[in-house]
C-alpha positions in Angstrom: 188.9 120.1 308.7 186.9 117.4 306.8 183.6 118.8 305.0 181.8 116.4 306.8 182.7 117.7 310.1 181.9 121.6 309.2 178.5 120.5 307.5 177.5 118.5 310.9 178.6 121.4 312.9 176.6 124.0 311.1 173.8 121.7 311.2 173.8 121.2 315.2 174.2 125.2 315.2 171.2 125.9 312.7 168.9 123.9 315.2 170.0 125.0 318.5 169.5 128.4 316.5 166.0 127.6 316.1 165.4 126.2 319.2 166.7 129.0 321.0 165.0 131.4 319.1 161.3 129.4 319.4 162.1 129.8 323.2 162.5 133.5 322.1 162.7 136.6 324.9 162.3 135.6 328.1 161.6 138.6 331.0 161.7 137.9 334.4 160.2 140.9 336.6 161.6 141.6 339.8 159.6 143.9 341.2 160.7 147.6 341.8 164.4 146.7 341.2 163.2 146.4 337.3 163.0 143.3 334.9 165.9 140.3 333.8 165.8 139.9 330.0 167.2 136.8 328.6 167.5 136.7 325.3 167.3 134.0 322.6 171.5 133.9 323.0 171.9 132.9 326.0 169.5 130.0 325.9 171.6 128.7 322.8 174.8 129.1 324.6 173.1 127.6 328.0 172.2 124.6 325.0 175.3 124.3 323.4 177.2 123.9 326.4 174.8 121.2 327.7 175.7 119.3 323.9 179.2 119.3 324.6 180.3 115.7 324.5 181.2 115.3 328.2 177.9 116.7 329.3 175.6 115.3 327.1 177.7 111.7 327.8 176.8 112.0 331.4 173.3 112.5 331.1 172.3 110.4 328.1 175.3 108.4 327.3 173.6 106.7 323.9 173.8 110.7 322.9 177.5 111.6 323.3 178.1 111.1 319.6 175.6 113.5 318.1 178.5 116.4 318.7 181.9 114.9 319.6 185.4 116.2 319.7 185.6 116.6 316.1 182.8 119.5 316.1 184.5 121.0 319.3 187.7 121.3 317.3 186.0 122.2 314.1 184.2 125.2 316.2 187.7 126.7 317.3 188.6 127.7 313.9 184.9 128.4 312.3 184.5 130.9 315.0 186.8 133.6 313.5 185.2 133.3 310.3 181.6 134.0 312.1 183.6 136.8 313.9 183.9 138.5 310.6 180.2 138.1 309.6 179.2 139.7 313.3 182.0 142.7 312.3 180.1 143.6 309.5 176.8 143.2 311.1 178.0 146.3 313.9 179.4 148.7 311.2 176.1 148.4 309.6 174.7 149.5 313.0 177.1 152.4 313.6 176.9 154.4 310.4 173.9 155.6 310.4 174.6 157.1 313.1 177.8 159.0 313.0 176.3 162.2 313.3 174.9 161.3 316.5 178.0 159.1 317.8 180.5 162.2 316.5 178.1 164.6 318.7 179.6 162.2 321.8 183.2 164.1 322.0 185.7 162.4 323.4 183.9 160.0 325.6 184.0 157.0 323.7 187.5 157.1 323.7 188.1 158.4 327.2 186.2 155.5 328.1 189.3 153.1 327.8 190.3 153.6 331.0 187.6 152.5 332.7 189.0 148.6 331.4 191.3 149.6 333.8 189.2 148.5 336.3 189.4 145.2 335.6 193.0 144.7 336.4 193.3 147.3 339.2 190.4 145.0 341.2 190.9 141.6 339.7 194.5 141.3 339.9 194.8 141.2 344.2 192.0 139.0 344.5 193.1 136.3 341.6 196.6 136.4 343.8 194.6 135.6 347.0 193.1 133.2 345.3 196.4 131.5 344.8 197.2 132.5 340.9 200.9 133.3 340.3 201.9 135.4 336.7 198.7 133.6 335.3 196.9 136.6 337.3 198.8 139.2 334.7 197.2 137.5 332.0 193.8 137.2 333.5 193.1 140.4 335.0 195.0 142.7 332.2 191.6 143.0 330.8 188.3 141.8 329.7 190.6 139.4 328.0 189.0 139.0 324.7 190.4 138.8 321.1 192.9 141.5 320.9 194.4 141.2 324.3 194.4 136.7 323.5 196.5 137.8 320.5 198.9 140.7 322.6 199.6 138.3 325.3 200.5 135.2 323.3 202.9 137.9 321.3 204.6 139.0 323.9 204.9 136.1 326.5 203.7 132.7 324.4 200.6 131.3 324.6 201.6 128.5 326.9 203.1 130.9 329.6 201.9 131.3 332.8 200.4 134.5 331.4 198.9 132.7 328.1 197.1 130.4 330.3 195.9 133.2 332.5 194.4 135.5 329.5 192.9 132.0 328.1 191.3 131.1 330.7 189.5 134.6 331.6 188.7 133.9 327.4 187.1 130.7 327.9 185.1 131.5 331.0 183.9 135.0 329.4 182.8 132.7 326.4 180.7 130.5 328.7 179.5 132.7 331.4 180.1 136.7 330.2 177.3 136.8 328.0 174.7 135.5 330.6 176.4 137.7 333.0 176.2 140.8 331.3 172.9 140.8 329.3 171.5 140.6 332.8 174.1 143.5 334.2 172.6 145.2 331.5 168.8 145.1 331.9 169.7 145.8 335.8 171.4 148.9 334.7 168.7 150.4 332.7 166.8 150.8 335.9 169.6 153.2 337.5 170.3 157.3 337.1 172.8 156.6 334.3 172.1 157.7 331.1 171.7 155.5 328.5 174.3 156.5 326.2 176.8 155.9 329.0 175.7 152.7 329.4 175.2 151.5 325.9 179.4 152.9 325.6 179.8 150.1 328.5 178.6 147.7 326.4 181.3 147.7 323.9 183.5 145.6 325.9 186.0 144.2 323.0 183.5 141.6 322.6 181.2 140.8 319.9 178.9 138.2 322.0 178.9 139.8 325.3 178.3 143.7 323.6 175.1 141.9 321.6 173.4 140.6 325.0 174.2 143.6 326.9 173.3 146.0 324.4 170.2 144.0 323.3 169.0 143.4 327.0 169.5 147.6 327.3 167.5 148.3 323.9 164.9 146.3 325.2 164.4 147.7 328.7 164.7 151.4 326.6 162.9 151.2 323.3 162.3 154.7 322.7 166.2 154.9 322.2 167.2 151.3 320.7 168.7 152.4 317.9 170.8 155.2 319.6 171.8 152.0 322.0 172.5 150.5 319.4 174.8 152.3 317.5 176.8 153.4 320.5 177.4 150.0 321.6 178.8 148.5 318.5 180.7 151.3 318.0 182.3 151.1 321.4 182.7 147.5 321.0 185.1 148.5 317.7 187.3 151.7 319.4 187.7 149.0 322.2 188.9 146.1 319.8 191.1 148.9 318.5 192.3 151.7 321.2 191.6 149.0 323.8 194.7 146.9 322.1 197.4 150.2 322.7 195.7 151.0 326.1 196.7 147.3 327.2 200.2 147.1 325.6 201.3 151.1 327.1 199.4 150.9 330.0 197.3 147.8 331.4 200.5 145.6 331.3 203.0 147.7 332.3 200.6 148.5 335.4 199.4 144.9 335.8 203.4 143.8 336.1 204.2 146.9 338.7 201.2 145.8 340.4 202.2 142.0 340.9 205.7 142.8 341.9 203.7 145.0 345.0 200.9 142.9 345.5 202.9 139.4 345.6 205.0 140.5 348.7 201.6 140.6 350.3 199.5 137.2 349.0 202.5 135.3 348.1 205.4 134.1 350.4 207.3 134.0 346.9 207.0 134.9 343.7 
């Protein structure tokens, strides 16, 4: 990766950093239903994907070179390193707190299996849908990091499965945060308590558990910091217990379950 390259790249991200953050929180009431928050995130991802070279080609084609291919590479292999920087940032947020978060028992553990959900509803409809073993890899999980690495182990990431869990990855990049930051401030207006929720928002993912958890601080602030610190903390057991709940349990389910649920959608596997 030429210096060059990186220093562009972390240029275009410092301004759509400001941009977004200028725009700053924006809170859409609805009523008796409660209040969409959308934070400063989602309008740089809603940017950043509007700079993409194809996009930004299309609508002003004199502009297609101010972020080309180059930066879109360079981004797939700065992104771990930010990764890193966001990792420290949640243990920093879950500390303080241990007394609180040890209080919990069991729960934030237990709550694994609820990622089973994602699998045990996404996997009939992906195969109605016309997916083949690319639904294993999509529906296993929330598909982020860990469960990217264990399927490209075990089946390659160019296998019907690799392509599945990649593009459930990509998607959740684009769309997940949006999705769930507003999920999220919807939620706070329900019966469940707020620690429950807050342990939903650790989802394996370091984007999507900021603009959920965030969204849910900010529809709760007498408890942010408790939301807080549950959340990242959930986010990390998931990124850690989540990994041994998909390789001794998702995926052994998810392949049972296609062999069933194929003879159904499918005329052949």
């Amino acid at each position: 990766m030429k210096e060059s390259v990186t220093l562009k790249l972390f240029g275009l991200l410092g301004i759509v950093s400001v941009i977004s953050e200028m725009m700053g929180t924006t809170i859409i009431p609805l009523g008796n239903i409660g209040k969409i928050i959308i934070l400063p995130m989602i309008f740089a991802m809603i940017i950043a994907v509007i700079f993409t070279p194809d996009a930004l080609g299309r609508i002003v084609p004199v502009l297609k070179n101010i972020c080309s291919e180059k930066e879109v590479k360079a981004s797939e292999e700065v992104i771990m390193l930010v990764l890193l920087l966001l990792g420290a940032k949640l243990g920093t947020s879950a500390g303080p707190n241990i007394i609180k978060l040890i209080e919990s028992g069991p729960a934030l553990v237990l709550q694994e299996f609820g990622n089973l959900g994602t699998m045990l509803i996404g996997l009939p409809i992906a195969l109605m849908l016309g997916m083949k073993r690319e639904a294993v890899g999509a529906t296993v999980s929330i598909c982020r990091e860990p469960t990217l690495g264990l399927v490209s182990e075990i089946y390659g990431i160019n296998s019907p499965e690799g392509l599945g869990v990649m593009g459930t990855y990509m998607v959740g990049n684009l769309f997940g945060t949006i999705f769930f930051g507003l999920l999220a401030s919807l939620a706070a207006n329900t019966n469940i308590h707020p620690y429950a929720l807050a342990m939903a928002c650790g989802m394996g993912s370091g984007s999507m558990m900021t603009a959920a958890s965030q969204s849910l601080a900010e529809s709760i602030p007498v408890m942010k910091e408790e939301i807080l610190a549950y959340a990242a903390t959930s986010n990390i057991l998931t990124n850690v217990t989540g990994l041994y709940m998909e390789l001794l349990i998702a995926l052994p389910v998810a392949n049972k379950l296609y062999k069933i649920y194929s003879k159904v959608f499918m005329k052949k596997n």
